[in-house]
Biotite code that builds the C-alpha atoms (Angstrom):
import biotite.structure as struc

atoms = struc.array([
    struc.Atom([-26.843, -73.617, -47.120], chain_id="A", res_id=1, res_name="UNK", atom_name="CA", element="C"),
    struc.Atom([-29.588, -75.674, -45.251], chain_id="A", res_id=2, res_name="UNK", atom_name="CA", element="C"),
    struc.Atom([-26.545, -78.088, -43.498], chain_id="A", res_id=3, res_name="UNK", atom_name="CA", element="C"),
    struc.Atom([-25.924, -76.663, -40.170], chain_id="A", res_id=4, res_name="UNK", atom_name="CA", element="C"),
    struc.Atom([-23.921, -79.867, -39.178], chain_id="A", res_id=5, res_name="UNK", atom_name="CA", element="C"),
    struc.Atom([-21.463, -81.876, -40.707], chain_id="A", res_id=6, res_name="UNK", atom_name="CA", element="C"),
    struc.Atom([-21.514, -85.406, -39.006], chain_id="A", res_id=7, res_name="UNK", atom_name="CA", element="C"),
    struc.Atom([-18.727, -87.633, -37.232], chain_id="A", res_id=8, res_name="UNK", atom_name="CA", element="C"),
    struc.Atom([-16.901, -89.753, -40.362], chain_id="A", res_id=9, res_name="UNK", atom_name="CA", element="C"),
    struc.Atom([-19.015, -87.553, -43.083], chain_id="A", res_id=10, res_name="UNK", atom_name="CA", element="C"),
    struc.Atom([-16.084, -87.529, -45.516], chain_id="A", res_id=11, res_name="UNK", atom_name="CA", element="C"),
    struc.Atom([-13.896, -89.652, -44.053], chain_id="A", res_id=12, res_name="UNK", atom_name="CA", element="C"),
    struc.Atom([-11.905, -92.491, -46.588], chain_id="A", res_id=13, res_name="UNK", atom_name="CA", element="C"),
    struc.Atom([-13.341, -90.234, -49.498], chain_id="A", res_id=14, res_name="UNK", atom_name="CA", element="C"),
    struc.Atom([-10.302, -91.328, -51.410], chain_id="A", res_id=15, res_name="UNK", atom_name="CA", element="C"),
    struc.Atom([-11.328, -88.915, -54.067], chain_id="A", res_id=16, res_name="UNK", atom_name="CA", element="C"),
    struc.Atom([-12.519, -86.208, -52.553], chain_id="A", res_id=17, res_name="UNK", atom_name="CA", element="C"),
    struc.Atom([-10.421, -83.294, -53.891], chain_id="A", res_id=18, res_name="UNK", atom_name="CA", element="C"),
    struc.Atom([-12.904, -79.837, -53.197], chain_id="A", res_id=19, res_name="UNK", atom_name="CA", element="C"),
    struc.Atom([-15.350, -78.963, -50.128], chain_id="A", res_id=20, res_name="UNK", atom_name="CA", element="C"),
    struc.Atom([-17.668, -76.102, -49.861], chain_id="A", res_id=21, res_name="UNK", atom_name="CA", element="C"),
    struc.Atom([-18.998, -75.717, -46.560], chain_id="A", res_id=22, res_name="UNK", atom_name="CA", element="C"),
    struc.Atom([-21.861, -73.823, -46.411], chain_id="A", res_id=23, res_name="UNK", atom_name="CA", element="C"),
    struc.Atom([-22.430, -70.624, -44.221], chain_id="A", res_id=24, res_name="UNK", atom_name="CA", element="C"),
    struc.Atom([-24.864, -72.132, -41.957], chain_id="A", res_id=25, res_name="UNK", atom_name="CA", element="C"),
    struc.Atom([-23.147, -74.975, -40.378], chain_id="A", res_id=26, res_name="UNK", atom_name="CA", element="C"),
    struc.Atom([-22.471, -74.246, -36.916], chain_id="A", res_id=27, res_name="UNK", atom_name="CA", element="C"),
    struc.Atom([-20.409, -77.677, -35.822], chain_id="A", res_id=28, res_name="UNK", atom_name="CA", element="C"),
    struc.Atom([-18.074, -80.154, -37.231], chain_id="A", res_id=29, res_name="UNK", atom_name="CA", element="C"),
    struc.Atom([-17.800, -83.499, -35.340], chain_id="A", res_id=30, res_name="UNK", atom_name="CA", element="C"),
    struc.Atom([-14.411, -85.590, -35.235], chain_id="A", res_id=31, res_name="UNK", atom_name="CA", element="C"),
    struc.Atom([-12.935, -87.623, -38.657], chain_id="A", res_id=32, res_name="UNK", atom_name="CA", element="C"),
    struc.Atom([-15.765, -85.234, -40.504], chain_id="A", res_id=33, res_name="UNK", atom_name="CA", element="C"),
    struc.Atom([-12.303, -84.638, -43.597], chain_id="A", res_id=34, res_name="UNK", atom_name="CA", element="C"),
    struc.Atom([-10.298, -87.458, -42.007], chain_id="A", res_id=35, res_name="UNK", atom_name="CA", element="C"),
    struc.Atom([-8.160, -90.085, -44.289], chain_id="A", res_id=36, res_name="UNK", atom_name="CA", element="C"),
    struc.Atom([-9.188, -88.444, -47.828], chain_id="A", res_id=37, res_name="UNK", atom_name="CA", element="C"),
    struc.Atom([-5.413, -89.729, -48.738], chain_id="A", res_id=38, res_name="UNK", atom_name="CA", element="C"),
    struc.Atom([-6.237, -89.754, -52.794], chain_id="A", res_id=39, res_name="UNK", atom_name="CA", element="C"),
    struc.Atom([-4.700, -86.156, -52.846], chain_id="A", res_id=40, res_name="UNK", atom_name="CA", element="C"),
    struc.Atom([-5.015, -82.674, -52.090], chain_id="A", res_id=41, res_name="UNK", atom_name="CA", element="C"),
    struc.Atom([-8.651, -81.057, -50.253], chain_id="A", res_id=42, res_name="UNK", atom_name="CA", element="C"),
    struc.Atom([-9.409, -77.640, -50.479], chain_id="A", res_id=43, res_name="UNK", atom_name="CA", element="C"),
    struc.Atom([-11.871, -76.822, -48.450], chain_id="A", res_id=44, res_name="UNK", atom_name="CA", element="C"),
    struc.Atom([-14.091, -73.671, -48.355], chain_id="A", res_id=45, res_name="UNK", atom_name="CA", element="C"),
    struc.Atom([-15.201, -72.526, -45.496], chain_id="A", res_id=46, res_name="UNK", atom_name="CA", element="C"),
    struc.Atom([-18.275, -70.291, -45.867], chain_id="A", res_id=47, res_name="UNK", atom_name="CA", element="C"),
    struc.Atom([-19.055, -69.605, -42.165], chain_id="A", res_id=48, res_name="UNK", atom_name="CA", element="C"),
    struc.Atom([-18.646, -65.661, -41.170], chain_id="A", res_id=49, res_name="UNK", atom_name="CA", element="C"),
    struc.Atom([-18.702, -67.891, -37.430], chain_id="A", res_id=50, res_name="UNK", atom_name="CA", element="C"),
    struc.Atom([-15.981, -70.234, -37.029], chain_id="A", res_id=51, res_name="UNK", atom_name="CA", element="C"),
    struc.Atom([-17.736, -73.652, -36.885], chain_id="A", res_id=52, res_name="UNK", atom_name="CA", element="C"),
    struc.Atom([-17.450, -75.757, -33.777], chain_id="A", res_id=53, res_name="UNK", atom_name="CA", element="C"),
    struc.Atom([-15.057, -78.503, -33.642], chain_id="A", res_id=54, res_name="UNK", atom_name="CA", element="C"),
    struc.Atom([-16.319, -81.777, -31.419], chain_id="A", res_id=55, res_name="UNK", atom_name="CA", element="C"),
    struc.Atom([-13.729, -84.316, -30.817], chain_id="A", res_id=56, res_name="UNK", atom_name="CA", element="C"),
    struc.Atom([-14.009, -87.480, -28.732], chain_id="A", res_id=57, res_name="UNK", atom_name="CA", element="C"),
    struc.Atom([-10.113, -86.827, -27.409], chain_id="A", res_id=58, res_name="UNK", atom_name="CA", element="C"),
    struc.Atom([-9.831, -83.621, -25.843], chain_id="A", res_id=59, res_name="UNK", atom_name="CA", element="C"),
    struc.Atom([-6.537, -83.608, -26.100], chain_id="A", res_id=60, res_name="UNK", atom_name="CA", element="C"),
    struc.Atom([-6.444, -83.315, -30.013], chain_id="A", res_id=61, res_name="UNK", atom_name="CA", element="C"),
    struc.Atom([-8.150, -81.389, -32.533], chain_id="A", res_id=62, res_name="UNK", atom_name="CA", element="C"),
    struc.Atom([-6.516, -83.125, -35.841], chain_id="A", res_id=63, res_name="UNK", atom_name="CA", element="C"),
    struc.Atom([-8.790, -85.902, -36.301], chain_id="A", res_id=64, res_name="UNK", atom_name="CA", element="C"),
    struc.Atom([-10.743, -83.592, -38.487], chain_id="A", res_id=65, res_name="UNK", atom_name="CA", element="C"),
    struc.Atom([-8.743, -82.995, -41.495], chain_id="A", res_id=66, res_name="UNK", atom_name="CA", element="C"),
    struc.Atom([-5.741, -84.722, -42.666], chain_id="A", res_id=67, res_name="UNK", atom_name="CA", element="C"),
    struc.Atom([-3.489, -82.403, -42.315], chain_id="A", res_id=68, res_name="UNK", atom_name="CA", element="C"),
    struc.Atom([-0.428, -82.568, -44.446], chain_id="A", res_id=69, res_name="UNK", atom_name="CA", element="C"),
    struc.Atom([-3.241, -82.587, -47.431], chain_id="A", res_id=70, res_name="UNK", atom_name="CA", element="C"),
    struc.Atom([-5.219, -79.820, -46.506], chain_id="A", res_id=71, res_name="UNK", atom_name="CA", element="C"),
    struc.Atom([-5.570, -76.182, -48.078], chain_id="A", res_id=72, res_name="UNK", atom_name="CA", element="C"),
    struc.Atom([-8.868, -74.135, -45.661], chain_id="A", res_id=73, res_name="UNK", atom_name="CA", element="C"),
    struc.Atom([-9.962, -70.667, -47.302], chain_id="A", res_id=74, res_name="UNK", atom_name="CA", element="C"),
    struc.Atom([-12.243, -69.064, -45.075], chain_id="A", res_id=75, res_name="UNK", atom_name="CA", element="C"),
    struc.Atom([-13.713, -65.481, -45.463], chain_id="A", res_id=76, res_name="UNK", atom_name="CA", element="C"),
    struc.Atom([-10.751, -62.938, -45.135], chain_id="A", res_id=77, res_name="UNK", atom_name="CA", element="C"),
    struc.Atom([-13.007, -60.827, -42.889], chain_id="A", res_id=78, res_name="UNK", atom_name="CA", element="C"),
    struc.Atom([-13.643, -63.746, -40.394], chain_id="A", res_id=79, res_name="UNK", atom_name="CA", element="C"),
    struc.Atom([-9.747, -64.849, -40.961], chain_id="A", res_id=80, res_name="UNK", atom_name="CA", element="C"),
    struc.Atom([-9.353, -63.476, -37.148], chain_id="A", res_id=81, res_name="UNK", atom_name="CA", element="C"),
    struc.Atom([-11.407, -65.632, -35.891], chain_id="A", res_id=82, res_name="UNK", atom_name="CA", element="C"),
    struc.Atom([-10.677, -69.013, -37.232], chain_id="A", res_id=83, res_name="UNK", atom_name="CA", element="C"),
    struc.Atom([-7.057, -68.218, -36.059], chain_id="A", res_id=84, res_name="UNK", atom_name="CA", element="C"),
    struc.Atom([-7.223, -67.152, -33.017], chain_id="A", res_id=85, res_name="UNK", atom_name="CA", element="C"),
    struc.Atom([-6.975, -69.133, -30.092], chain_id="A", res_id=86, res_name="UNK", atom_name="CA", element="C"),
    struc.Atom([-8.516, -69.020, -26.648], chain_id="A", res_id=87, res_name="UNK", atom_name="CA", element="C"),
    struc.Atom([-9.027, -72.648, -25.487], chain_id="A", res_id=88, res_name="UNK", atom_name="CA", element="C"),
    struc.Atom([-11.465, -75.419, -25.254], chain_id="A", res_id=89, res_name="UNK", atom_name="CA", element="C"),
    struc.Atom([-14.869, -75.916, -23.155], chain_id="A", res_id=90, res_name="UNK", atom_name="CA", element="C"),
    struc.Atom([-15.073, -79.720, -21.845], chain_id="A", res_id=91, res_name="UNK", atom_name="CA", element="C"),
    struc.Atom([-15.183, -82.021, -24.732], chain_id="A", res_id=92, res_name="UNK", atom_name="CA", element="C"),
    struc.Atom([-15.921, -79.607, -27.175], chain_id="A", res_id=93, res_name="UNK", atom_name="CA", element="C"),
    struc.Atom([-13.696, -76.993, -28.781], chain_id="A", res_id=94, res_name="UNK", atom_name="CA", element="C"),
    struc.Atom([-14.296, -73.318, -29.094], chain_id="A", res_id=95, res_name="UNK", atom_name="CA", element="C"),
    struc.Atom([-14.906, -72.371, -32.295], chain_id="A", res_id=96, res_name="UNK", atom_name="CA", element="C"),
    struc.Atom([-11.445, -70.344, -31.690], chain_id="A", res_id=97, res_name="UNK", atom_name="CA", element="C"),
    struc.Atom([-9.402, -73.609, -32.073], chain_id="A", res_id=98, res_name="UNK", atom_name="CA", element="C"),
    struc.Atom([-9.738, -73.502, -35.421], chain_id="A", res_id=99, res_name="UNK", atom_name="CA", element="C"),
    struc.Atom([-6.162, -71.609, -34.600], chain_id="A", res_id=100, res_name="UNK", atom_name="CA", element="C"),
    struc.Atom([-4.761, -75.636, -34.378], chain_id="A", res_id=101, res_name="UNK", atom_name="CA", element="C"),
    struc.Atom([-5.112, -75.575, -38.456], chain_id="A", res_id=102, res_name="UNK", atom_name="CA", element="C"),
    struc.Atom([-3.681, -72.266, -38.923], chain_id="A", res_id=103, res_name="UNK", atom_name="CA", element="C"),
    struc.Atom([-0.940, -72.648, -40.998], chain_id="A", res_id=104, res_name="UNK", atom_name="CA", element="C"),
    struc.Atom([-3.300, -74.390, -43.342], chain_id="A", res_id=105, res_name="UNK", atom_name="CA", element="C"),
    struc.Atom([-5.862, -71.616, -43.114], chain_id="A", res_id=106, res_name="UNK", atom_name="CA", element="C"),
    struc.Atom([-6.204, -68.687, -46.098], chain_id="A", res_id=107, res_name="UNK", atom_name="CA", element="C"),
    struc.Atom([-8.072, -65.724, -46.311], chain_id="A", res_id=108, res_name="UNK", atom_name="CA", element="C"),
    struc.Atom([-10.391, -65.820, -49.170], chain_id="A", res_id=109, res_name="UNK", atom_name="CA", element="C"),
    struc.Atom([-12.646, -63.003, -51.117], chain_id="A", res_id=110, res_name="UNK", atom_name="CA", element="C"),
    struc.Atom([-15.641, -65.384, -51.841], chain_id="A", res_id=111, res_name="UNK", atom_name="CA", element="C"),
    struc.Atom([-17.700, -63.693, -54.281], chain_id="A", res_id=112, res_name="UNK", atom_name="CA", element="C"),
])
């Protein structure tokens, strides 16, 4: 829970990367952060009650994150709302409501 960013390229070309928790105190994901982890499935667990910012060197696209057709994100189901909701993007930077671009991969979770 001490991580409050997760870094451009973290994760990306983890071939084997098949589980992510991210913890409740990270506040911004920067681009390819989940990219290219083509060895199979990710499920990634979203602990943020806050939707985490998305920062993107295209403005025009908020998929480099994750790679998409591989991707399963369980957030809080209290905070569902707000990861899929959408209300646009500030400069080069997206508003934490663009997490609506993944919402068909997005799941409300009861974390324990």
């Amino acid at each position: 829970d001490s991580v409050t960013t997760i870094g451009k390229r973290a994760f990306r070309s983890c071939r084997n990367l098949s589980k992510v928790i991210v913890g409740k105190n990270v506040s911004k994901i920067y681009e390819h952060a989940f990219s290219e982890c083509s060895g199979g499935y990710v499920t990634i667990y979203m602990m943020p009650i806050t939707p985490p910012a998305i920062y993107y060197q295209n403005v025009h696209s908020v998929y480099g994150i994750f790679h998409l057709s591989k991707v399963q994100i369980y957030v809080p189901r209290d905070a569902y709302d707000g990861y899929t909701q959408y209300t646009g993007c500030i400069s080069r930077s997206c508003a934490p409501q663009n997490w609506y671009e993944y919402k068909s991969y997005i799941h409300p979770y009861d974390f324990e």
